[in-house]
C-alpha positions as CSV (number, residue, x, y, z in Angstrom):
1,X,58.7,54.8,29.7
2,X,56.8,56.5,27.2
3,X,53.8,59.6,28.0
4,X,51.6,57.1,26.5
5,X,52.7,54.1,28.6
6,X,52.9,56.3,31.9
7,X,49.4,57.6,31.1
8,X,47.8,54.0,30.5
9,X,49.6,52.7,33.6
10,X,47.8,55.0,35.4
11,X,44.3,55.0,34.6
12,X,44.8,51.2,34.8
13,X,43.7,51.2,38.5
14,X,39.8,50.8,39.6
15,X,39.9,52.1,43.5
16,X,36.1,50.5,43.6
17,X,37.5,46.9,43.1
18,X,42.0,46.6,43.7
19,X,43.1,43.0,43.9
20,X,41.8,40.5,46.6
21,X,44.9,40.2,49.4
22,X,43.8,37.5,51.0
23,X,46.2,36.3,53.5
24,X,48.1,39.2,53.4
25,X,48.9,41.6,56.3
26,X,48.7,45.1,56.6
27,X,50.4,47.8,59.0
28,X,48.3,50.7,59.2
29,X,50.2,53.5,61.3
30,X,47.2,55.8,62.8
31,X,44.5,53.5,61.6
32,X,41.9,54.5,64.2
33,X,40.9,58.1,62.4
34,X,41.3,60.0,59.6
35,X,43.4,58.5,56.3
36,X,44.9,55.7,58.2
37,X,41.5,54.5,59.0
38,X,40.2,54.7,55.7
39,X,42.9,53.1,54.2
40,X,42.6,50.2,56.7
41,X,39.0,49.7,56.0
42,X,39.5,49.4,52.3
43,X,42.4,46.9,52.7
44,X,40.1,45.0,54.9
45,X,37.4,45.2,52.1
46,X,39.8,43.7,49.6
47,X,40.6,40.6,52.0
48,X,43.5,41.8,53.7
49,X,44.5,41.4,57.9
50,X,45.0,44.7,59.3
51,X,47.0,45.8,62.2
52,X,45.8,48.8,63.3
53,X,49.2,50.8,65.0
54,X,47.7,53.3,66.8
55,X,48.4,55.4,70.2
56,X,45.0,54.8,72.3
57,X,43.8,51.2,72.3
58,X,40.2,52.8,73.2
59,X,40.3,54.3,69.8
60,X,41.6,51.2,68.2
61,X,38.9,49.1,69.3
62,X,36.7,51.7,68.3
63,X,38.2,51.7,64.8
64,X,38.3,48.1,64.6
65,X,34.3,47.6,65.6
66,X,33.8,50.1,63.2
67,X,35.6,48.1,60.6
68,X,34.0,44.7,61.4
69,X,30.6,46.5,60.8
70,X,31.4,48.0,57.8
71,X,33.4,44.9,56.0
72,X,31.7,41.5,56.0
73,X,34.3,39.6,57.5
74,X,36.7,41.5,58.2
75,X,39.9,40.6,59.5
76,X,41.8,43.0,61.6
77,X,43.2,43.7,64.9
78,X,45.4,46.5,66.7
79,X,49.2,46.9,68.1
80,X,49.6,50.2,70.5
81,X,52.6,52.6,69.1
82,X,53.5,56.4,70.2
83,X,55.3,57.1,67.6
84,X,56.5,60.2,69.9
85,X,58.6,57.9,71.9
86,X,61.5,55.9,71.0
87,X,60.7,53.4,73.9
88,X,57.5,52.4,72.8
89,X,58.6,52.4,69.2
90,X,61.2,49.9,70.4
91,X,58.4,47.6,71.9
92,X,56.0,47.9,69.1
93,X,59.0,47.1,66.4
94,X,60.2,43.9,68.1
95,X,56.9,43.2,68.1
96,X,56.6,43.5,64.3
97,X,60.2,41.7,63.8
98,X,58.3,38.7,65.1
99,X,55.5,38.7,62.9
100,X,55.5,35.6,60.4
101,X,54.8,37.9,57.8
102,X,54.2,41.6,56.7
103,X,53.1,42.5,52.9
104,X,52.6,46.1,53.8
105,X,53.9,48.7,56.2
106,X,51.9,52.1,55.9
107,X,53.8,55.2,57.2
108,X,50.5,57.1,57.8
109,X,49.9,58.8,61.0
110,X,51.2,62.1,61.4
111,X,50.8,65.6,63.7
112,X,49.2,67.5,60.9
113,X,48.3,70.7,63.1
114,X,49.7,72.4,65.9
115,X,50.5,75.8,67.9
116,X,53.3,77.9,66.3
117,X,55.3,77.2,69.7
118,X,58.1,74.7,69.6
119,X,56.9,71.2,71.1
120,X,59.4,68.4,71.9
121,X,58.9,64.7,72.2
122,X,59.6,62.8,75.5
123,X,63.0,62.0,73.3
124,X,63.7,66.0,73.0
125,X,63.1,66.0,69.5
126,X,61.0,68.9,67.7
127,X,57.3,67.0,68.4
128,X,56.3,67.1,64.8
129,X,59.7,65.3,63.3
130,X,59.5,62.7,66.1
131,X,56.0,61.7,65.4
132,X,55.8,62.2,61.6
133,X,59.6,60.7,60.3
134,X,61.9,59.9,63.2
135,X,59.4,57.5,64.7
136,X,58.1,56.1,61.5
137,X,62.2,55.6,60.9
138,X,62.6,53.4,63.5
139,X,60.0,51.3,63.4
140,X,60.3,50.7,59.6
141,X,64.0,49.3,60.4
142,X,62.7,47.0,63.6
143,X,59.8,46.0,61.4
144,X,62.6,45.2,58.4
145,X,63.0,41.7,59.0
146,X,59.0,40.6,58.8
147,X,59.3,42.9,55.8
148,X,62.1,41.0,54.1
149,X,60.7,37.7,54.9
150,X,57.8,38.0,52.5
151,X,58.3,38.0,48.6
152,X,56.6,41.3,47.3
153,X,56.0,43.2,50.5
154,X,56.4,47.0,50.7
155,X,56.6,50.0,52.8
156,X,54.4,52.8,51.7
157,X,55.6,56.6,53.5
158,X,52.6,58.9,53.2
159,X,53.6,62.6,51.3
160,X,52.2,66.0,51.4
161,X,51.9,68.6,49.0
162,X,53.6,70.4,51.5
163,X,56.2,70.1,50.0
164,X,56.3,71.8,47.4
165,X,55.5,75.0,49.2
166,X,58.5,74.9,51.4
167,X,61.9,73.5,50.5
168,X,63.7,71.6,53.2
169,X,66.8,73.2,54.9
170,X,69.1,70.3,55.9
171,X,70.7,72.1,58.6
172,X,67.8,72.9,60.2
173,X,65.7,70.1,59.8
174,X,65.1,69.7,63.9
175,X,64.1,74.0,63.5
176,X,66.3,74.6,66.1
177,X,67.2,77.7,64.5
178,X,63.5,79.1,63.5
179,X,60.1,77.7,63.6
180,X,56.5,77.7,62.9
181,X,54.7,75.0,62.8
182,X,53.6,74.9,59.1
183,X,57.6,74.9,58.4
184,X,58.0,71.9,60.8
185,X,55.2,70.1,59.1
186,X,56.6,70.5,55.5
187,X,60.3,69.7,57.1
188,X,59.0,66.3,58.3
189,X,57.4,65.7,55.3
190,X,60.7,66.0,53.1
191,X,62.4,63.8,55.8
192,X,59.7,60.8,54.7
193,X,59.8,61.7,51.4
194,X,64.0,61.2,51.4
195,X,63.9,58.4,53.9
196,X,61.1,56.1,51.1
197,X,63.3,57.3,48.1
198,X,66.8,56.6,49.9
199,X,64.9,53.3,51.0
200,X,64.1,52.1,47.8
201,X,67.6,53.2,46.5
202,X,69.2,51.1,48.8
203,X,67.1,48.1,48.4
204,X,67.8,47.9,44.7
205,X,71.7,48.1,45.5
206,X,71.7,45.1,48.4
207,X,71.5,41.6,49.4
208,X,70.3,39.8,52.0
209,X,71.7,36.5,52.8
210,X,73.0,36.7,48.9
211,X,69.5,37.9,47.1
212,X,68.3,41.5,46.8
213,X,65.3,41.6,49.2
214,X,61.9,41.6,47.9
215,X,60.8,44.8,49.3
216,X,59.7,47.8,46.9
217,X,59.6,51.5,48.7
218,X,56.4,54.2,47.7
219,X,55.1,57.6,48.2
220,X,51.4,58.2,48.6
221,X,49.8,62.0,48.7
222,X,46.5,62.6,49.5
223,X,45.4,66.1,48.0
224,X,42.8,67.8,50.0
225,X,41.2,65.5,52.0
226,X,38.8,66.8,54.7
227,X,36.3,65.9,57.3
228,X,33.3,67.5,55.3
229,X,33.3,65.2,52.4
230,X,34.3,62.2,54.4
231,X,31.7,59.4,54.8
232,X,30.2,59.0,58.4
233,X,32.2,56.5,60.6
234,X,30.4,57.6,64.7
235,X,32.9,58.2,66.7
236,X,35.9,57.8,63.7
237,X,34.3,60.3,61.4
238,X,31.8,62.6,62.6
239,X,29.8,65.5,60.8
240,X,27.6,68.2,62.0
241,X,25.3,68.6,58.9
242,X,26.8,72.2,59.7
243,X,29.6,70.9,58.5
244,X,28.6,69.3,55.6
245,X,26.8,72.1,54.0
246,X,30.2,74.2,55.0
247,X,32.1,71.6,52.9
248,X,29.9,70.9,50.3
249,X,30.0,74.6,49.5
250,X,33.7,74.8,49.4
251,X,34.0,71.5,47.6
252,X,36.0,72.2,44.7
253,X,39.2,71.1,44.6
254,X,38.6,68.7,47.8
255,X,37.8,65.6,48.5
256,X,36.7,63.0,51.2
257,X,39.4,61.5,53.6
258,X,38.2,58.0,52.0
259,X,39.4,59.2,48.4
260,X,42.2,60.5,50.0
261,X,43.2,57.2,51.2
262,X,43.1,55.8,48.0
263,X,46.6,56.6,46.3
264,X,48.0,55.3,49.7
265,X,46.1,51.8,49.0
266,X,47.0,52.1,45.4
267,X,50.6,52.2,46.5
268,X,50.0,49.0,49.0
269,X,48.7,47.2,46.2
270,X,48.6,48.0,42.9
271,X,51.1,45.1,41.2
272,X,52.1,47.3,38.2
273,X,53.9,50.0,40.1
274,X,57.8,49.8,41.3
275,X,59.6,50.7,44.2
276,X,60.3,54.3,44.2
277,X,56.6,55.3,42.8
278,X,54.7,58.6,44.0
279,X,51.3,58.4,43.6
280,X,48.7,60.9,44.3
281,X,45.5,62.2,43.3
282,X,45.2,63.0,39.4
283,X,44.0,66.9,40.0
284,X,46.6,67.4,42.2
285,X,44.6,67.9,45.3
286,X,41.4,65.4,44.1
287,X,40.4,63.0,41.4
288,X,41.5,59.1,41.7
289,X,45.0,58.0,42.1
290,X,47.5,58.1,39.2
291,X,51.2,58.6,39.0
292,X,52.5,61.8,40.1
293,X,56.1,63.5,41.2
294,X,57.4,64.6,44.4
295,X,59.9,67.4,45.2
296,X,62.7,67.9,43.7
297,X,64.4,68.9,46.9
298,X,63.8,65.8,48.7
299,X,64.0,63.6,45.7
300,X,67.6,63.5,45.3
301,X,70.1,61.1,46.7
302,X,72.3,63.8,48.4
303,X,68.8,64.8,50.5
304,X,68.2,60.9,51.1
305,X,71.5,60.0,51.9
306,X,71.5,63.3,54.4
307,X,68.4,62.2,56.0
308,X,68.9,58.6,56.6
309,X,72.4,59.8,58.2
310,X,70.4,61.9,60.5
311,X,67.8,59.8,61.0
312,X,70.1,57.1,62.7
313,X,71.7,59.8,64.7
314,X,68.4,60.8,66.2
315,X,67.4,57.1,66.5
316,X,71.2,55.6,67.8
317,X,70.2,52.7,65.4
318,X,72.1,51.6,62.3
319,X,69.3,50.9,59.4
320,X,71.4,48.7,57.1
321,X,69.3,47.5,54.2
């Protein structure tokens, strides 16, 4: 595709008014704060039933009131996943498997802080991993057949900039061998980013019951998103006006969590991008969502293929697309 195409193509998106999705469903992983509930309420605004998948049904409900008063009509309810734990992973995906339909899976929630001490999962696995890839893994592959039931539906893995600061080490990826936790984070990043890419590899080279299924793979980013900027949800998204001034001073270059959940909605819905897409915001760390590039390092087949190896080791489940 041409600069010129590529360019149009992505200021071709309004994130004020994407396409209605009425009748559609929506999986929003850590929909009860942050991103994930952003990007929730805006696929509610555009018509859409969202699942909430979060860890605390208090904060669910929460989320989903807050929804309901901020969407006329709003369609949207709430399934209880730790993604820290296989077991309730396993629960949560047969769930999913059963639904009648699901035009969207988003890969969103995520450890995003943390001491520089090694944490593990009630699995054993280093905490950040288990929460931010392993977990998303296996629910994406329980979830598969609601997934490959519906024509156009797609699985969207959320990205980080992180990743360009520090490269993956594929024998380490557990950091068994050395850790901090900004190390972890970027690892477990590069494991979604390979797992989406390998995913949407794979897709395009299967069948299912003799057609290719209809499922297209994405990356979102969202810059800089923080707190500061980020409209008032009580209880969701709070603010001291302490903190508002703070951010409003060291706005450049940032941007609201509800802008930054806008190249993951993009990648739900926009109908002119393919599987395999990265989008993120056009300044790198702000602006509105437009095409952009992920790693190098865990863009390759060799990294996805590694990954998805790994992944079903950790998981003891075969993922055959």
């Amino acid at each position: 595709m041409s600069r010129i195409a590529t360019y149009a193509r992505s200021m071709s998106w309004n994130p004020a008014h994407p396409p209605r999705q009425d009748g559609r469903t929506f999986v929003v992983t850590g929909g009860s704060a942050g991103l994930g509930y952003f990007a929730a309420e805006q696929l509610a605004r555009a018509g859409g039933h969202v699942v909430l998948a979060t860890r605390s049904p208090e904060r669910a409900a929460r989320a989903e009131a807050s929804i309901r008063g901020n969407v006329a009509g709003a369609s949207v309810d709430s399934l209880t996943v730790d993604l820290a734990s296989l077991a309730s992973v396993r629960e949560a995906g047969s769930r999913l498997a059963d639904y009648g339909r699901i035009d969207g899976l988003i890969l969103n929630a995520g450890v995003t802080s943390g001491s520089n001490e090694r944490q593990h999962s009630v699995d054993g696995f280093e905490l950040t991993m288990a929460t931010n890839f392993i977990g998303h893994f296996a629910l994406t592959a329980l979830a598969w057949p609601a997934l490959t039931r519906t024509a156009g539906s797609r699985v969207v893995g959320l990205g980080s900039l992180s990743t360009f600061m520090v490269p993956p080490h594929p024998g380490d990826m557990l950091s068994q061998r050395s850790y901090n936790f900004f190390r972890a984070y970027a690892f477990s990043k590069h494991a979604m980013h390979g797992f989406i890419l390998e995913l949407d590899r794979r897709t395009n080279q299967s069948t299912v019951f003799g057609r290719v299924p209809d499922v297209a793979a994405l990356l979102a980013h969202p810059g800089y998103a923080i707190d500061g900027l980020t409209p008032l949800r009580p209880g969701i998204a709070d603010r001291t006006p302490l903190m508002r001034a703070a951010a409003l001073a060291a706005s450049f270059g940032t941007q609201g969590k509800n802008r930054g959940a806008a190249p993951t909605v993009r990648a739900a819905l926009d109908p002119a991008l393919t599987g395999g897409e990265f989008i993120g915001p056009k300044y790198l760390t702000h602006g509105r969502p437009v095409l952009a590039h992920p790693a190098g390092t865990s863009a390759s087949p060799e990294f996805g293929g590694h990954i998805w190896a790994l992944a079903e080791e950790w998981t003891g489940r075969d993922f055959d697309v």
